[in-house]
C-alpha positions in Angstrom: -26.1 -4.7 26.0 -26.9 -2.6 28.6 -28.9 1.0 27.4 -27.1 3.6 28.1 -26.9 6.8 31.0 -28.7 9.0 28.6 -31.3 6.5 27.4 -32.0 5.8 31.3 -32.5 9.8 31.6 -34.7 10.3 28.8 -37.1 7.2 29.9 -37.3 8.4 33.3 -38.1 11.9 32.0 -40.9 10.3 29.5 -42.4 8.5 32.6 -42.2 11.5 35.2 -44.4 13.6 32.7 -47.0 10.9 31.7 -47.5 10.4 35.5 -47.8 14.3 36.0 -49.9 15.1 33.1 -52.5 11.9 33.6 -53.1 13.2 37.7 -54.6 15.9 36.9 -56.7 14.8 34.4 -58.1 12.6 37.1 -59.0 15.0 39.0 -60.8 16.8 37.1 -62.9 13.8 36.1 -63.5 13.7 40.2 -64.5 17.1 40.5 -66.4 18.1 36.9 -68.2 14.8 36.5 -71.8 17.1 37.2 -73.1 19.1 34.7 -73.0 21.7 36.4 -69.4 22.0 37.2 -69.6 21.8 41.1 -68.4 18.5 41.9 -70.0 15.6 43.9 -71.4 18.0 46.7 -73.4 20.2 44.7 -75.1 17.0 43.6 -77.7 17.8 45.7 -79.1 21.2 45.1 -78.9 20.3 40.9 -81.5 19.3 39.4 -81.4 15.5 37.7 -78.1 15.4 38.5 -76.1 11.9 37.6 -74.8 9.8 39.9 -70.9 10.4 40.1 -69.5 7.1 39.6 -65.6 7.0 39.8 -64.3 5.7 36.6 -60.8 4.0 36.2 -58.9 5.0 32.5 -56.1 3.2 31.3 -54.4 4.7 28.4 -51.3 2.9 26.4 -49.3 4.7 24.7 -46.6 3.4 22.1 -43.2 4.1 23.6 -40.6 3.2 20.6 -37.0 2.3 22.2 -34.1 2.3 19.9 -31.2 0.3 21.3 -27.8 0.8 19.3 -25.8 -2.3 19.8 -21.9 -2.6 18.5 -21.7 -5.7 17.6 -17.9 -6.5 16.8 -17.5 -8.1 13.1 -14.8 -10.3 11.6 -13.5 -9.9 8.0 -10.9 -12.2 6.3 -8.2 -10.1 4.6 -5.9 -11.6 2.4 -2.6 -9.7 2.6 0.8 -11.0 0.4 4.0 -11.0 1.6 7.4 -11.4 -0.2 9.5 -13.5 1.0 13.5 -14.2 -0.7 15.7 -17.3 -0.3 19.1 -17.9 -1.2 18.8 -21.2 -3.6 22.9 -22.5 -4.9 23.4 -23.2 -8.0 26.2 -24.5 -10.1 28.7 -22.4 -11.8 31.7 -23.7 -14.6 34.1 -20.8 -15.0 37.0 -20.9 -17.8 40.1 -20.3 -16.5 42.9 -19.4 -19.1 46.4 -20.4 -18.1 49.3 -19.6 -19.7 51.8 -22.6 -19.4 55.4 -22.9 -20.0 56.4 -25.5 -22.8 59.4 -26.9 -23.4 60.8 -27.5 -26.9 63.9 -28.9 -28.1 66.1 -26.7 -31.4 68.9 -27.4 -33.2 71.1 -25.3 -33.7 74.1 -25.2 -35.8 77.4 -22.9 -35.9 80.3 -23.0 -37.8 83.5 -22.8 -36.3 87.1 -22.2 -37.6 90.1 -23.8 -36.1 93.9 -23.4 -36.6 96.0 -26.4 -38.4 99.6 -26.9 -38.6 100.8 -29.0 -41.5 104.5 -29.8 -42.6 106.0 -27.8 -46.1 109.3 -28.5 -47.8 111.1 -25.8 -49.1 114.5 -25.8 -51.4 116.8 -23.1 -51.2 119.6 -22.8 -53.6 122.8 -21.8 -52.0 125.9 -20.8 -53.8 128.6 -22.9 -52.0 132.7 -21.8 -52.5 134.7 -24.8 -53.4 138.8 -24.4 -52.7 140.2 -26.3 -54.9 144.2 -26.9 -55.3 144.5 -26.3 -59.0 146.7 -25.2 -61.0 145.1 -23.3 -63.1 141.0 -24.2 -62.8 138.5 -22.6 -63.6 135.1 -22.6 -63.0 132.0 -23.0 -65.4 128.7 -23.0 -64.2 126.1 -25.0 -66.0 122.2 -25.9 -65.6 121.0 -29.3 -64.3 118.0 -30.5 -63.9 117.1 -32.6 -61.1 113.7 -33.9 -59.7 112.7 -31.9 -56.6 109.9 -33.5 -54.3 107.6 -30.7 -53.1 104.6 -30.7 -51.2 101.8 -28.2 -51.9 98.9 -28.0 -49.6 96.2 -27.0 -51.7 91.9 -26.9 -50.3 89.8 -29.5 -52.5 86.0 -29.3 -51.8 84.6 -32.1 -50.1 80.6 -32.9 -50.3 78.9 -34.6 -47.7 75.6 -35.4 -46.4 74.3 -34.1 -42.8 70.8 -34.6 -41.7 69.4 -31.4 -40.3 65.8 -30.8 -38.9 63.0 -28.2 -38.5 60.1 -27.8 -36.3 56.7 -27.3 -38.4 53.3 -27.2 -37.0 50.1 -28.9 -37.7 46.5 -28.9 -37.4 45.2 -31.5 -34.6 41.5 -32.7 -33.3 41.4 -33.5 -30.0 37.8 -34.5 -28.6 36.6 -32.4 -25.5 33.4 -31.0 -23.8 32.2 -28.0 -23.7 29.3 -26.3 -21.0 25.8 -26.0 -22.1 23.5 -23.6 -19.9 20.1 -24.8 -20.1 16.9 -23.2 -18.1 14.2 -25.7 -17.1 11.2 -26.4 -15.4 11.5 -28.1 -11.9 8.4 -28.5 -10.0 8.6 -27.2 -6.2 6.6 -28.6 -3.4 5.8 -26.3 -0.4 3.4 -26.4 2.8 1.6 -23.4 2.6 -1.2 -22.6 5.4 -4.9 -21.6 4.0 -6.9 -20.5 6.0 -10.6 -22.0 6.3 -13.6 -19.6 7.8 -16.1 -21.2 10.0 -19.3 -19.3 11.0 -21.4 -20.4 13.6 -24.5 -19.1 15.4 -24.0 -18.5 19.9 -26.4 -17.6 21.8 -25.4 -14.4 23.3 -27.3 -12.9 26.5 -27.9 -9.3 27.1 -29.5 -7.0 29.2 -32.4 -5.1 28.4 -34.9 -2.9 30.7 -38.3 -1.7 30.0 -40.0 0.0 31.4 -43.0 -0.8 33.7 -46.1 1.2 34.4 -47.9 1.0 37.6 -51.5 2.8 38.0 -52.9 3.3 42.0 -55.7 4.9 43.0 -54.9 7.0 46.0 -57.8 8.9 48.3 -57.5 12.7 49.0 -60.0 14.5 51.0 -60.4 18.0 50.2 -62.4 21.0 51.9 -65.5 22.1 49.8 -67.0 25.1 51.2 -70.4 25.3 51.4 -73.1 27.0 49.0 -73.4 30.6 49.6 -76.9 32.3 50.4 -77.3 33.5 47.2 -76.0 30.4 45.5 -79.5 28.9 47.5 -81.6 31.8 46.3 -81.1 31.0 42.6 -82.2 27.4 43.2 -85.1 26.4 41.6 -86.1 23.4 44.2 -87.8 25.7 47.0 -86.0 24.0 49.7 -84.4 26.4 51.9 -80.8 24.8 52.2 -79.4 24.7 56.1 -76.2 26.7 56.4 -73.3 24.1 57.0 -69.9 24.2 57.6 -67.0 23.2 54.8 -67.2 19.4 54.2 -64.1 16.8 53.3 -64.5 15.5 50.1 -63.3 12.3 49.1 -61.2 12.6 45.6 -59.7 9.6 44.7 -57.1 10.1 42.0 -54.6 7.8 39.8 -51.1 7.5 40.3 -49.2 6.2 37.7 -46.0 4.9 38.3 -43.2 4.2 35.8 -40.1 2.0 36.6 -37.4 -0.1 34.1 -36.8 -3.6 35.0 -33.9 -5.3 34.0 -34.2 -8.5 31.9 -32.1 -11.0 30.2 -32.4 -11.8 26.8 -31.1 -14.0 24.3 -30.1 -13.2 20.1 -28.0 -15.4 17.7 -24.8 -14.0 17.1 -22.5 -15.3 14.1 -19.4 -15.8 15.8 -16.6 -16.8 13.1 -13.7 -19.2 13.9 -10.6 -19.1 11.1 -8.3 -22.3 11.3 -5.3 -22.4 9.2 -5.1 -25.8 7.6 -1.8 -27.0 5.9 -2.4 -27.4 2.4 0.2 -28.8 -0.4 1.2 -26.5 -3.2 3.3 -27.3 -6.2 4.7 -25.1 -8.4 6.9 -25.0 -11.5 10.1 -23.1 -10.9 12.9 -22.0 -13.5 16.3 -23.8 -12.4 19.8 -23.6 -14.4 21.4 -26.5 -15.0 25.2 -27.0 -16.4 25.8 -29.7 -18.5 28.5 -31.0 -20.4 28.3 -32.6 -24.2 31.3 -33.5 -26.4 33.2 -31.0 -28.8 35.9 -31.5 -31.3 38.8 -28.9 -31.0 41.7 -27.9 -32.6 45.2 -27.1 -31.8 48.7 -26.7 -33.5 50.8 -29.5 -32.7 54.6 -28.8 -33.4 57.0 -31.5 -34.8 60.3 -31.9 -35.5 60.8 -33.2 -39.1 64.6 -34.4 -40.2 66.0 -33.6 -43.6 69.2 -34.6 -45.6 70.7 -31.6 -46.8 74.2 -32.1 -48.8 76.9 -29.2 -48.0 80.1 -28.9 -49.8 83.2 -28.4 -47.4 86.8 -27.3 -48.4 88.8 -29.4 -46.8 92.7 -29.4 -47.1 
């Protein structure tokens, strides 16, 4: 990953002051390297003074960069869903019905009727007789005849009939009956599981670091020259000859700082999830209907026929 603006500010901040604080320094190495303070000119009029030999100093300095990389992470969540089907099932339902029945009674009524039958009735009647007589008279007397007479008169009569009556009675009759039973049924379904696969990419980013470039650059500088009474202090006895203000030859180091851009490589786990279809059975409840035989009972009505004797007046 690239650094960022204000990582790019701060570094070239960092290598702006190392270069201005390490020029002076040089400097003064050019000028001071005499005892006495006055720089390569005043060489002469000191006494044992060194040689002034330019010296070149490198100094390193640990710069620790921090780079803060995002690097994008995948986690496997599980999550659970609930899902509903509509599954059909068999239902038995008892209907009750009321249905009409037909049954056959006897029924028996008496009845009276009107019959005319012949009666013979004797009246006795007092008849006159003229009679040619002389002198008759008349005597009554009692007879006795037979008279035929019919008297209708009711004599009971017994006869048989048959008559019947309905009765009822207790009857099996084999049937089935519904038994709701819950089992076990084992369900097969295609569910999809999903299998993580990590692997290690090489991934290229950018990185710049910084680069630090030292130059020696050459100045010339006015020294003025040594003042009369600067000569009269010296202990050497040569009378100095007054000269004019000389160039000076400084040569300083410049150190440059400037961020070049490489490419680099890291390993990078890079996870791949693939959903494989995986067989899963499972053990479901399931109703199930069944029929087994019953024995049942009912009242069966029947007609049963009787002789019953009944004593009729009959005339």
């Amino acid at each position: 990953m690239r650094p960022s603006v204000r990582q790019d500010r701060l570094r070239w901040t960092l290598g702006l002051a190392i270069g201005l604080g390490l020029a002076p320094a040089a400097e003064n190495r050019a000028l001071g390297c005499h005892k006495c303070g006055r720089g390569v000119a005043a060489s002469a009029t000191c006494e044992a003074a060194p040689a002034c030999v330019p010296q070149q100093v490198t100094t390193y300095q640990t710069v620790t960069e921090t780079v803060m990389e995002q690097v994008p992470t995948t986690r496997m969540e599980t999550r659970y869903r609930t899902e509903y089907k509509t599954e059909q099932y068999p239902v038995t339902r008892t209907v009750a019905e009321q249905v009409p029945t037909t049954q056959a009674q006897t029924r028996y009524r008496t009845e009276y009727r009107t019959e005319q039958y012949p009666v013979t009735r004797t009246v006795a009647e007092q008849v006159p007789v003229t009679e040619t007589r002389t002198r008759t008279r008349t005597e009554f007397r009692n007879e006795s005849y037979p008279v035929t007479r019919t008297v209708a008169e009711q004599v009971p009569e017994t006869r048989t009939e048959t008559r019947y009556r309905t009765e009822y009675r207790t009857e099996s009759y084999a049937t089935t009956k519904p038994v709701t039973e819950t089992i076990q049924v084992p369900r097969t379904s295609t569910v999809m599981k999903p299998v993580t696969t990590t692997s290690m990419v090489n991934q290229p980013y950018s990185v710049s670091s910084p680069v630090t470039t030292t130059r020696q650059v050459t100045e010339y500088v006015d020294v003025p020259a040594p003042s009369a009474q600067a000569a009269a202090s010296d202990q050497s006895g040569v009378a100095p000859s007054p000269q004019g203000p000389t160039k000076k030859a400084v040569v300083r180091d410049v150190t440059e700082t400037h961020y070049v851009t490489s490419t680099a490589y890291r390993q990078v786990p890079v996870t791949k999830t693939d959903y494989v279809p995986e067989q899963k059975t499972e053990m479901v409840p399931s109703t199930v209907v069944r029929f087994v035989p019953d024995t049942a009972t009912r009242q069966v009505p029947y007609t049963v026929p009787e002789q019953v004797s009944v004593t009729v007046m009959t005339t």
